[in-house]
C-alpha positions as CSV (number, residue, x, y, z in Angstrom):
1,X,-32.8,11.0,26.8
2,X,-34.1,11.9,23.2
3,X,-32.4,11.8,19.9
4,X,-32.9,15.0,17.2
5,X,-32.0,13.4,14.1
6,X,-31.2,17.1,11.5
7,X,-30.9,17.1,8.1
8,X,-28.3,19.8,7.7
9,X,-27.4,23.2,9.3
10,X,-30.7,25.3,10.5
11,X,-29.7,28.4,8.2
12,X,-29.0,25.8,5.5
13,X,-31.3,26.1,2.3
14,X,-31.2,23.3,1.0
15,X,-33.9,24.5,-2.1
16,X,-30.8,26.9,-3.0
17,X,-28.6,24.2,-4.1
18,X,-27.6,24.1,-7.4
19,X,-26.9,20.2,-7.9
20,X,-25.6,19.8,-11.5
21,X,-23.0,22.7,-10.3
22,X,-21.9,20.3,-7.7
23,X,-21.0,16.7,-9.3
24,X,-19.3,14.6,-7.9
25,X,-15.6,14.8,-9.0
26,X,-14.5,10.6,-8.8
27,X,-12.1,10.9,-6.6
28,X,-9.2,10.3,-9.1
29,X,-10.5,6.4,-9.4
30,X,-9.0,5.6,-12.6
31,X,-6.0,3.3,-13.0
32,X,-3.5,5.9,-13.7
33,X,-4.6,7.6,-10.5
34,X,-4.4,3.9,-8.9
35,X,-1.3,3.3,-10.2
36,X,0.6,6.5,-9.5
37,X,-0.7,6.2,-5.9
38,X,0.8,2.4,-5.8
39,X,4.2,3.6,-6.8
40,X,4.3,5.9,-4.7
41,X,3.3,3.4,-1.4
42,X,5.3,0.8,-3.1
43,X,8.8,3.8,-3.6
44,X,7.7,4.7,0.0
45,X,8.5,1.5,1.7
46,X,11.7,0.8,-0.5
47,X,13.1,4.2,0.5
48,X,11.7,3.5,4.6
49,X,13.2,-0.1,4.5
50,X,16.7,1.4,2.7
51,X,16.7,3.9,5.4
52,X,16.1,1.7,8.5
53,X,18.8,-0.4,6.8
54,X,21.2,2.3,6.1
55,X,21.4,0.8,2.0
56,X,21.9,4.1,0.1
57,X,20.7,1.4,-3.6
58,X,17.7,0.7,-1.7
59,X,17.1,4.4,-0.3
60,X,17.8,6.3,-3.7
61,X,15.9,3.6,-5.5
62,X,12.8,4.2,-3.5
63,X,13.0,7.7,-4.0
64,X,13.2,7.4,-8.0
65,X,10.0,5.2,-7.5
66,X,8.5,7.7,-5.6
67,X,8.7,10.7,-8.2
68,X,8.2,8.3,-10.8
69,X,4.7,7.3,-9.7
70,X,3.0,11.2,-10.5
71,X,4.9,11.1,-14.1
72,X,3.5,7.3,-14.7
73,X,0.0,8.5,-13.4
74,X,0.1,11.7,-16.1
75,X,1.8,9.1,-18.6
76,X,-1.4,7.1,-18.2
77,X,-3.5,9.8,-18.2
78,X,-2.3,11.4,-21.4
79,X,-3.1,7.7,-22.8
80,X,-6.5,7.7,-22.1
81,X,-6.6,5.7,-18.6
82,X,-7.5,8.9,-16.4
83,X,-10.1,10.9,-16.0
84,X,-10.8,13.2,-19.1
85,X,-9.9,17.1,-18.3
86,X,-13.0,19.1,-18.2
């Protein structure tokens, strides 16, 4: 049994590639992408263990921490703490 080890598709140019047209765009790894992410887990779980419970404070809690972590991630980002529009 033989391995073929390729290096791309066979109608792939790879000399075509324009590489400083194709950076890589991070991902959102800044803090106020962190953090939005974060409180939205964290909202997540409050509004899954508030349901399981049947605790309407702990289910419409979680849910305010869950749209609250996108408007805390712009927050930040209008500060300075996120990745600077292009």
């Amino acid at each position: 049994m033989s391995t073929t080890v390729r290096s791309g598709a066979p109608d792939l140019d790879q000399a075509s590639i324009d590489y400083d047209l194709v950076k890589d765009p991070g991902h959102g790894n800044t803090p106020a992408a962190w953090m939005g992410v974060f409180l939205m887990l964290l909202g997540g779980t409050i509004l899954a263990i508030g349901f399981v419970l049947d605790l309407d404070v702990l289910t419409y809690g979680g849910l305010a921490v869950v749209v609250a972590g996108p408007i805390v991630g712009l927050i930040m980002r209008a500060a300075g703490k996120g990745k600077p529009r292009s």
